[in-house]
C-alpha positions in Angstrom: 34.1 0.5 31.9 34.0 3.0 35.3 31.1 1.4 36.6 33.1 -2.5 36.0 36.1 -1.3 37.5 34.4 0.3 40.6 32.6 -2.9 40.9 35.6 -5.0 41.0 37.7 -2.9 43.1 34.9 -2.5 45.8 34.7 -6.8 46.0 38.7 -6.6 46.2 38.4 -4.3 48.7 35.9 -6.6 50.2 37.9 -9.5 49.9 40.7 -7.5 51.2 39.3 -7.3 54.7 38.9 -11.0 55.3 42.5 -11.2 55.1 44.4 -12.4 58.0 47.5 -14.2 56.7 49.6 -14.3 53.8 47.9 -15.0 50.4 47.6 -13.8 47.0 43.9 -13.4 45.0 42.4 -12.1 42.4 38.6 -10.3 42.6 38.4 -9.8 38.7 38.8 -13.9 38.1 36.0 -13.9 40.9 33.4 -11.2 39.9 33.7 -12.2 36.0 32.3 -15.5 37.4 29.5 -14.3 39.8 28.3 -12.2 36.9 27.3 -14.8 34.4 26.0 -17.1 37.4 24.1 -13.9 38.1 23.0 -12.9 35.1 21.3 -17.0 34.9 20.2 -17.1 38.6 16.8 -16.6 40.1 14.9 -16.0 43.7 17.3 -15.3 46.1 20.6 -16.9 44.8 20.3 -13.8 42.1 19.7 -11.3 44.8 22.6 -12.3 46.6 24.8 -12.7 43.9 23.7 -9.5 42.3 24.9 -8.0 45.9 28.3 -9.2 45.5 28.9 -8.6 42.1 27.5 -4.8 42.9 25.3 -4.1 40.1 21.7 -5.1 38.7 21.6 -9.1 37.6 20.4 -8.2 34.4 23.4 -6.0 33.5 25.6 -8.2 35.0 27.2 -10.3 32.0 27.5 -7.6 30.1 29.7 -5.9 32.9 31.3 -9.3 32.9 31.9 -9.2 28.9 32.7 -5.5 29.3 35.6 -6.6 31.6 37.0 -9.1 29.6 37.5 -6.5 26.2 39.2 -4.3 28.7 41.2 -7.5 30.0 42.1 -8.3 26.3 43.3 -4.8 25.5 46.1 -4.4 28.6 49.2 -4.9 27.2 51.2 -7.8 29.8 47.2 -9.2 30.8 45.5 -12.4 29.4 42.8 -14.0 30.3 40.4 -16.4 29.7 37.0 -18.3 30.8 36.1 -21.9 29.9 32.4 -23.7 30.4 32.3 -27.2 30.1 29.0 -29.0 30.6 28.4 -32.8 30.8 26.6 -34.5 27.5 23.2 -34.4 28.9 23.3 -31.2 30.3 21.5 -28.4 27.7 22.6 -25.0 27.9 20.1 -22.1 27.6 21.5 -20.4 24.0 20.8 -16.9 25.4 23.0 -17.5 27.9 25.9 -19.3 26.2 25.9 -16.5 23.5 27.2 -14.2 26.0 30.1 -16.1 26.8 33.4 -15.2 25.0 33.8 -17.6 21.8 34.7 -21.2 21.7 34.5 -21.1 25.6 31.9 -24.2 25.7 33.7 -28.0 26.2 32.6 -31.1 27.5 33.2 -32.8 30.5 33.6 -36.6 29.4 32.3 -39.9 30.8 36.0 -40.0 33.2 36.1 -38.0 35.8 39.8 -38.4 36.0 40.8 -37.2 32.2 38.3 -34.3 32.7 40.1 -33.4 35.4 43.1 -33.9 33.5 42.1 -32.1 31.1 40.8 -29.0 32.9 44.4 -28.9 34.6 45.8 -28.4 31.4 43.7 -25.6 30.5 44.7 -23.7 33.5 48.6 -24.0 33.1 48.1 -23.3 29.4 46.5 -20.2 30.1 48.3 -19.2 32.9 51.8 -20.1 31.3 52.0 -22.4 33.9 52.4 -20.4 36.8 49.1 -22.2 38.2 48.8 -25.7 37.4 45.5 -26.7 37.9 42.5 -26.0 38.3 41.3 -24.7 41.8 38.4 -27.6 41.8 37.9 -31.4 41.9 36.0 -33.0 39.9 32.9 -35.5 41.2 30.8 -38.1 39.4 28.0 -35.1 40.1 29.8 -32.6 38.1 27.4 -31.4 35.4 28.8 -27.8 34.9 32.3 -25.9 35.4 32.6 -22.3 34.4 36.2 -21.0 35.0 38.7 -17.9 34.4 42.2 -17.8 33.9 43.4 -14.4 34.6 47.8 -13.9 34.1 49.7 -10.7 34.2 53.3 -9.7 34.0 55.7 -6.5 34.0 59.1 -5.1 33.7 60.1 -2.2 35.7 60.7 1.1 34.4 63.7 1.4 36.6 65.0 -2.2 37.7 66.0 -2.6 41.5 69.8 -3.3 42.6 70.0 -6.8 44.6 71.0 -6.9 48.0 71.0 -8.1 51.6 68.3 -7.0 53.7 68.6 -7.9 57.7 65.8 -6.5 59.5 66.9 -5.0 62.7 63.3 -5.5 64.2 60.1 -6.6 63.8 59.1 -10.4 62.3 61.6 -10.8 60.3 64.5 -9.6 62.5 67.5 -11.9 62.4 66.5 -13.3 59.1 69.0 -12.4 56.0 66.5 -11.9 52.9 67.1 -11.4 49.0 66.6 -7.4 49.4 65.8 -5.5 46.1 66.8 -1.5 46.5 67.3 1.6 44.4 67.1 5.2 44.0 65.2 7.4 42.1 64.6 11.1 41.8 60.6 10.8 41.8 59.8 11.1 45.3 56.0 11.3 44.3 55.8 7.6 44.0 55.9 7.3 47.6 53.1 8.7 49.7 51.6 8.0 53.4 47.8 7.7 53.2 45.6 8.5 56.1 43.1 5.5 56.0 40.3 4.5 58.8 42.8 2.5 61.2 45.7 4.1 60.7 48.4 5.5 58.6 49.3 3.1 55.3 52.7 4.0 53.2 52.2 3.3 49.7 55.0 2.6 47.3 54.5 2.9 42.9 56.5 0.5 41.5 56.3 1.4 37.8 55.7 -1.0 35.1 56.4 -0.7 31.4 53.5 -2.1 29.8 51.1 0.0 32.3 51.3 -2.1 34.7 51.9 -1.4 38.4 52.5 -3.0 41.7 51.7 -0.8 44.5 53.5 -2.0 47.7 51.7 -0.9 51.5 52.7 -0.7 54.6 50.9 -0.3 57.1 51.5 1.2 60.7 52.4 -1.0 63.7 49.6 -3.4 64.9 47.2 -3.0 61.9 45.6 -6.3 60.7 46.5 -7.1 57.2 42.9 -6.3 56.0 43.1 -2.7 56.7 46.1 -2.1 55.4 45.0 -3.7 51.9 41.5 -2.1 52.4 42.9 1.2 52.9 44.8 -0.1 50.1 42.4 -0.3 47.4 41.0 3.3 48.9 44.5 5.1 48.2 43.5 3.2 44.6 40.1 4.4 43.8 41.0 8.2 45.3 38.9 7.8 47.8 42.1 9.0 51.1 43.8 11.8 51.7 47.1 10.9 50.5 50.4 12.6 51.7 53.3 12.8 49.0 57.0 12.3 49.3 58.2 15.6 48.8 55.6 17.0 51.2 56.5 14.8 54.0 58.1 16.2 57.1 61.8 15.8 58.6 62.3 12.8 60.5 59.7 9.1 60.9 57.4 9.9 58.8 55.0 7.6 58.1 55.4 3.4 58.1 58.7 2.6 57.2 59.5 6.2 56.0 62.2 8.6 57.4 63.3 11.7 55.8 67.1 13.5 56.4 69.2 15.4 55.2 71.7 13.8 53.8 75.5 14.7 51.5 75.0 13.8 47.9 77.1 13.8 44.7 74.1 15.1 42.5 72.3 18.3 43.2 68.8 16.6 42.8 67.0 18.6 45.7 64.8 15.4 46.9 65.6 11.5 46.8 63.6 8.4 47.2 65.5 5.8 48.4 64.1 2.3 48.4 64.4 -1.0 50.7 62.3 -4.1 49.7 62.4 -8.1 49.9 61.6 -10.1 46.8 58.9 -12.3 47.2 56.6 -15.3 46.1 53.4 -15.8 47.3 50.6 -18.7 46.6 47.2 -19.4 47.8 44.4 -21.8 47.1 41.1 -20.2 48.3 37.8 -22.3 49.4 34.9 -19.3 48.3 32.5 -21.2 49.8 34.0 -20.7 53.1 33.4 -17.0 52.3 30.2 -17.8 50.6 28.5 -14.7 52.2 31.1 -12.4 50.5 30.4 -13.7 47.4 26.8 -13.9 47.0 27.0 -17.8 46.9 25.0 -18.8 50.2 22.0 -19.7 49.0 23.0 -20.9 45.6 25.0 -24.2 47.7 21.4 -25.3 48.6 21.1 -28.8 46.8 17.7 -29.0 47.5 16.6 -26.9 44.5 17.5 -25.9 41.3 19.2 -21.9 41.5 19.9 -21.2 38.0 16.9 -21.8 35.1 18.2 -18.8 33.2 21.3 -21.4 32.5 19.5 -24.6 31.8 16.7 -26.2 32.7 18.2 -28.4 34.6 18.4 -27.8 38.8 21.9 -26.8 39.3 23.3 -25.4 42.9 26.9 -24.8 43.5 28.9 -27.6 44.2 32.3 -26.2 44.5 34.3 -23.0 44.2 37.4 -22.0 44.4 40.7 -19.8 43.3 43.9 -20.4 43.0 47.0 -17.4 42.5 50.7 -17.1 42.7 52.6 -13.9 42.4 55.9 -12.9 42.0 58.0 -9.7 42.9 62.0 -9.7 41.7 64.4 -7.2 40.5 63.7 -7.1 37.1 59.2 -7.2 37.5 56.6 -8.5 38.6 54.1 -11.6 37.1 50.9 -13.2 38.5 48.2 -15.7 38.0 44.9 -16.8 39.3 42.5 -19.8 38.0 39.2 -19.4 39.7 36.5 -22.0 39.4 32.6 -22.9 40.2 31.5 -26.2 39.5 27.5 -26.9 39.6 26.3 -30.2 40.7 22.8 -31.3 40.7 20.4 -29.4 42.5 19.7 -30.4 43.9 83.9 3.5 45.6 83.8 6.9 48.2 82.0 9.8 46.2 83.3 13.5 46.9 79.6 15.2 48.3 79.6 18.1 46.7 76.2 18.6 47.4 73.2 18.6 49.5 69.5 16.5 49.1 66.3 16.0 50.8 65.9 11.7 51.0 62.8 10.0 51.5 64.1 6.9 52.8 61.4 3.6 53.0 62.1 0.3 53.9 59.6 -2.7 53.9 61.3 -4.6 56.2 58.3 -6.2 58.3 54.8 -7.8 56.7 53.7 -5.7 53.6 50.6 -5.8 51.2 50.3 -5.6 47.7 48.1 -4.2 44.8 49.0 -5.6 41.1 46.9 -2.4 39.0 46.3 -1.1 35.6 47.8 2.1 35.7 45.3 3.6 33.0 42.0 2.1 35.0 43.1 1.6 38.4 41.7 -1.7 38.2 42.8 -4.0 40.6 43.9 -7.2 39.2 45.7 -8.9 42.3 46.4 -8.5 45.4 48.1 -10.3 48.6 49.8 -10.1 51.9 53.7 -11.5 51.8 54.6 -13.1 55.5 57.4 -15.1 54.0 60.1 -13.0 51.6 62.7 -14.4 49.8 65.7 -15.4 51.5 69.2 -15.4 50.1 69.8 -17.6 47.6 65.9 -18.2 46.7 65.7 -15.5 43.9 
């Protein structure tokens, strides 16, 4: 599953850099989707597509059927993909035999109950956390092929709630539902040295295997590099700078390290600042249609996908839509990503001394949702707007 998870990461990563405000998305509910279309596509809607997906067309669905055995066996992670065709449209067996069983439905005569319908699937599957599907459905519609991807952890260590009042910085003034604790693992703290600057990058243990990795990055980077630099911390690919090797004094984004009394003789500290946070986002793909290999597939003039049916299909619609949510207790997160195809057409007493590696994420943050045991990337976002007292 390397070569999957590379795949998937490098479109995250990818995705990451379009990033310019807060959001929340998911590159594994996307790829899983370009694969298949790949895997039916033809002329240049499969060249492009291959492109984005990042491997050869014809190994594409079985990367994509690879993925989703790997989804199915991460303990806190279910997923799912649903087809559902129109009556008259015929479905290439080959094809449909790849898909994961009992995944084929049928769009009905109604528009509206399909619709219905199709927004039931996605809370089902999602436990609600998304409640619809990221598409509308047209009298056109002939095809929709969609994934449901939900996650959800409980900290090895949960955090202590608190106030957080930035003294600076975009959130300064503010009074926000802060989240802090202590631990004695500085190593789960490290400032990476990425291509535009220096990230900070936080471990926040799961314990199912799953992790959220928080990043900071340094003053005046763009939320894109930040998460791009990121997903590079991720795949091992930065020179990364642990807590107990970091000097006395700022050192890195959001990170100082003192001296400081203590009441244990622990010889280093990690002491951590963070607000909670919700975060949703509805995402249009085919305004990045480039990204994701879908430019020439919108072309209505022509069919783009015989391998699927012999019927001219082109893309009609695609889109994603994810939530996530960061508290003191874990973490839990959701995307529903779909393509539709239209015609083609007390005081202590310090008797001791300790190193602390202080961090605070008090200013615009990124985050990775990752399998600890892959590294694959199974969300990731940008939080603008914590929680404020009284929200969590």
């Amino acid at each position: 599953m390397n070569d999957t998870v590379r795949a998937v990461n490098a479109l995250t990563a990818r995705w990451a850099r379009q990033t310019r405000r807060g959001t929340v998305f998911s590159a594994a509910g996307v790829w899983t989707l370009l694969a298949f279309l790949a895997d039916g596509a033809t002329g240049p809607a499969r060249d492009e597509l291959a492109r984005a997906v990042g491997m050869q067309a014809d190994q594409a669905a079985a990367g994509a059927r690879e993925l989703f055995i790997g989804l199915d066996s991460m303990s806190g992670v279910e997923s799912a993909l649903g087809l559902w065709t129109d009556r008259a449209l015929e479905v290439r067996e080959q094809w449909a035999a790849g898909l994961p069983a009992d995944a084929h439905g049928v769009l009905g005569d109604d528009p509206a109950a399909s619709q219905e319908a199709l927004d039931a699937w996605a809370a089902k599957r999602t436990g609600g956390l998304v409640e619809r599907i990221p598409v509308r459905l047209g009298e056109g519609a002939r095809m929709v092929l969609a994934t449901a991807l939900a996650l959800h952890t409980e900290w090895q260590h949960p955090f202590r709630e608190t106030v957080l009042r930035p003294a600076s910085g975009p959130w300064q003034g503010r009074t926000l539902a802060g989240l802090h604790r202590s631990s004695v693992r500085p190593d789960r703290i490290g400032v990476a040295d990425g291509p535009d600057g220096h990230v900070t990058t936080l471990k926040v243990l799961g314990g199912n295997g799953i992790d959220v990795h928080l990043l900071l990055g340094a003053e005046g980077m763009a939320p894109g590099q930040v998460l791009h630099t990121g997903v590079g911390v991720l795949e091992r690919a930065l020179p990364v700078t642990t807590g107990g090797q970091l000097p006395y004094g700022p050192a890195g984004p959001g990170v100082v390290v003192e001296r400081q009394p203590s009441v244990t003789p622990d010889p280093v500290r990690l002491d951590v600042t963070t607000p909670g946070f919700v975060v949703r986002a509805d995402h249009d793909l085919l305004q990045l249609h480039g990204l994701f290999g879908l430019s020439t597939a919108t072309n209505a003039r022509e069919g783009h996908f015989p391998g699927i049916s012999a019927a001219p299909l082109a893309v009609g619609a695609a889109g994603q839509s994810a939530v996530a949510e960061f508290g003191p207790l874990g973490f839990r997160a959701a995307a529903v990503t779909a393509v539709v195809a239209a015609p083609g057409g007390g005081p202590p007493q310090y008797t001791h001394e300790s190193t602390v590696v202080r961090v605070a994420f008090d200013r615009p943050f990124g985050f990775l949702a990752v399998h600890r045991e892959t590294r694959l990337a199974l969300a990731a976002g940008w939080v603008t707007e914590p929680t404020v007292v009284g929200e969590l």
